[in-house]
C-alpha positions in Angstrom: 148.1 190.7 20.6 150.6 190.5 23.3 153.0 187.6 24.7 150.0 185.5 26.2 148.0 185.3 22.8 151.0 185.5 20.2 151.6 182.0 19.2 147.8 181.5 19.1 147.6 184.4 17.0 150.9 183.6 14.6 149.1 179.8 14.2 145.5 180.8 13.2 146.8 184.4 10.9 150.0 182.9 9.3 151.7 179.9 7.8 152.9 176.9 10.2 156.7 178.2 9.6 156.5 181.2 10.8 155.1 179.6 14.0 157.8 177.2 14.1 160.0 180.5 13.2 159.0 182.1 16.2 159.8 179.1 18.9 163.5 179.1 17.3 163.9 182.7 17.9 162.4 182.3 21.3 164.9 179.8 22.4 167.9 181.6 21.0 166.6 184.5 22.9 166.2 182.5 26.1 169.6 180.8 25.5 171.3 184.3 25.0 169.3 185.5 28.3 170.9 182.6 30.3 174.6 183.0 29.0 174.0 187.0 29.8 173.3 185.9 33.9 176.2 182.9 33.7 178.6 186.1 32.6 177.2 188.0 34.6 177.9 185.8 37.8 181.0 184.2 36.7 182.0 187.7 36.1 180.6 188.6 39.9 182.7 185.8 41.1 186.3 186.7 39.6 185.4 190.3 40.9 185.1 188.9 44.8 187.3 186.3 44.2 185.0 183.5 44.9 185.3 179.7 43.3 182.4 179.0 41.6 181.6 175.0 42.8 181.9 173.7 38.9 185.5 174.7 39.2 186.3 172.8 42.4 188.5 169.5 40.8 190.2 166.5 42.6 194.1 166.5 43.6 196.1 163.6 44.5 197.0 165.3 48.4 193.8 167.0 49.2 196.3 169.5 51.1 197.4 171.2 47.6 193.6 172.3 47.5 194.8 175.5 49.6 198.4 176.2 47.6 198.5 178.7 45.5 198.5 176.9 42.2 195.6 175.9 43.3 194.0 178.8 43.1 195.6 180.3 40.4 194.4 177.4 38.3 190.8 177.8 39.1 191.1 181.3 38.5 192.7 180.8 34.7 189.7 178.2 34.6 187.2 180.9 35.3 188.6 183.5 33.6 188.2 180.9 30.2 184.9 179.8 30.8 184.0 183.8 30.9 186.3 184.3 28.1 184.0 181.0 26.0 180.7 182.3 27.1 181.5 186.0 26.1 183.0 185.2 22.5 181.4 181.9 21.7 177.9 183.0 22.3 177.2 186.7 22.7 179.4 188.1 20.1 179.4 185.3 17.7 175.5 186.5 17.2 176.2 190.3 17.1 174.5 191.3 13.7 177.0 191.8 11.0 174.9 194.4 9.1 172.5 196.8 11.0 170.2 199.6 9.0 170.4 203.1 9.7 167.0 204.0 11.8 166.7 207.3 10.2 165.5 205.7 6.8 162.4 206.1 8.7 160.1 208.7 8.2 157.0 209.1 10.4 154.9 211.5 8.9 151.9 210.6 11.1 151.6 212.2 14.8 151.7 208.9 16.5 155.5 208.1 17.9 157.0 205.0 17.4 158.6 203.0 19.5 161.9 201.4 18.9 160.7 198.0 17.9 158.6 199.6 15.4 161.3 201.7 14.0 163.8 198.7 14.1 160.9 196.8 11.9 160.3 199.2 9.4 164.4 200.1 9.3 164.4 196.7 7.9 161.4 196.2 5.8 159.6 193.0 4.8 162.1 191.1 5.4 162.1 191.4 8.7 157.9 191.4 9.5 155.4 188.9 9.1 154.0 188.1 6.0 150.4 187.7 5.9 148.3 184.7 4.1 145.9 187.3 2.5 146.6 190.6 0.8 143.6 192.9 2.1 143.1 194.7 -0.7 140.1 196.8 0.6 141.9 198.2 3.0 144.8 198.9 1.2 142.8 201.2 -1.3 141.2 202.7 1.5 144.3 203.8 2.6 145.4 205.2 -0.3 142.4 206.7 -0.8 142.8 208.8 2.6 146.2 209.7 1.7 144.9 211.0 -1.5 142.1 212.8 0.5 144.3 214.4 3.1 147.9 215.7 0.7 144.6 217.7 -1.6 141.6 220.0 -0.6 138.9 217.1 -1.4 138.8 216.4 2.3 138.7 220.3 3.1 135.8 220.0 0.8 134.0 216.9 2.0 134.0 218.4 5.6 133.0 221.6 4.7 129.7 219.8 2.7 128.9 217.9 5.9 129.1 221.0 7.7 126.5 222.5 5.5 124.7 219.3 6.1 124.9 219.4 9.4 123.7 223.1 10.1 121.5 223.4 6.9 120.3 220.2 7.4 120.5 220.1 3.3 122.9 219.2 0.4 124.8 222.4 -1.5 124.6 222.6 -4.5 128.6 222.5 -5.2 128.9 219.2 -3.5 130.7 217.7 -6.6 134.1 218.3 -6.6 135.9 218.3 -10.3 139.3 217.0 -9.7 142.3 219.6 -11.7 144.8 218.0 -13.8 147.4 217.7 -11.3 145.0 215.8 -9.0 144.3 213.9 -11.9 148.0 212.7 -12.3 148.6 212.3 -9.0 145.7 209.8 -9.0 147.2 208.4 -11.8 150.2 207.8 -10.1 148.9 206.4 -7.1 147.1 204.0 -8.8 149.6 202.4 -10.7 151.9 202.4 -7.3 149.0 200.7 -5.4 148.8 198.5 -8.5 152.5 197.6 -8.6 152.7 197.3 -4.3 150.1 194.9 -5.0 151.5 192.7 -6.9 154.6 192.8 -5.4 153.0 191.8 -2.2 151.5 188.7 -3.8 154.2 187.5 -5.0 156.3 188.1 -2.0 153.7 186.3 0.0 153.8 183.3 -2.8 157.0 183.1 -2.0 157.3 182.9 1.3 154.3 180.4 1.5 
């Protein structure tokens, strides 16, 4: 998915809203973009003292054009419209409440970027919510972290390696699991079991 494909891909994986969502936030975006570059060159203009054209207004004796209170009443003009632009659009939408990044723990060897981090600073509230819980692969993945924190997948690679060589099966290829493994499992199960239906009825309500 990148910016080509992502309204295509928003309308055909998630609900209508979050399409129409995503156009709102696209235009504030924009809109925010634009008042950045009007600052930006009104801000250019006050610098070199330069007139913007907007700012150019009718007098009675076209001679008081070049007096200087004039000029000094553009320049109050320009230094408002800066002043409007700057505090009625860009810090008006300043977030009042930001999340500390470092609630984030990466435990995988793959870095994050920002965005990322920013996303999962800020939870589910702040991603996409899918139509359909995958289930399957959410087992899977707990299944692989179960693998990887014991010695089962030590295990498992050491009986392919026997395969592999020996071009057999050993005959210790069943692993029984101890009693902490066994709570841990436990444990995981009923967390998967309670993330699940959390998720569903997150999604419910959202859709």
């Amino acid at each position: 998915m990148n910016i080509d494909n992502v309204e295509l891909y928003l309308r055909e994986n998630h609900h209508h809203r979050i399409l129409l969502n995503y156009h709102i936030v696209k235009k504030f975006y924009l809109r925010v973009a634009l008042v950045q570059l009007d600052i930006r060159f009104l801000k250019s203009c006050r610098t070199k003292d330069i007139i913007p054209k907007f700012l150019w207004f009718k007098t009675a004796n076209r001679n008081l054009t070049a007096s200087p209170a004039y000029k000094n009443s553009q320049r109050r003009l320009l230094k408002q419209d800066i002043k409007e632009k700057l505090y009625g659009h860009l810090l008006r939408t300043a977030p009042k409440h930001t999340v500390d990044p470092a609630v984030v723990t990466n435990l995988s060897t793959r870095i994050l970027s920002n965005d990322e981090i920013d996303c999962l600073a800020n939870g589910l509230d702040y991603g996409l919510v899918p139509k359909r819980f995958d289930e399957m692969n959410a087992v899977g993945n707990i299944e692989q972290f179960f693998h990887r924190v014991t010695d089962i997948y030590q295990h498992h690679k050491k009986c392919m390696k026997d395969l592999r060589d020996n071009d057999k099966i050993i005959p210790n290829d069943i692993r029984v699991l101890n009693i902490n493994e066994m709570i841990l499992a436990s444990h995981l199960r009923s967390l998967t079991d309670t993330f699940r239906h959390q998720a569903d009825r997150y999604r419910q309500k959202q859709y």
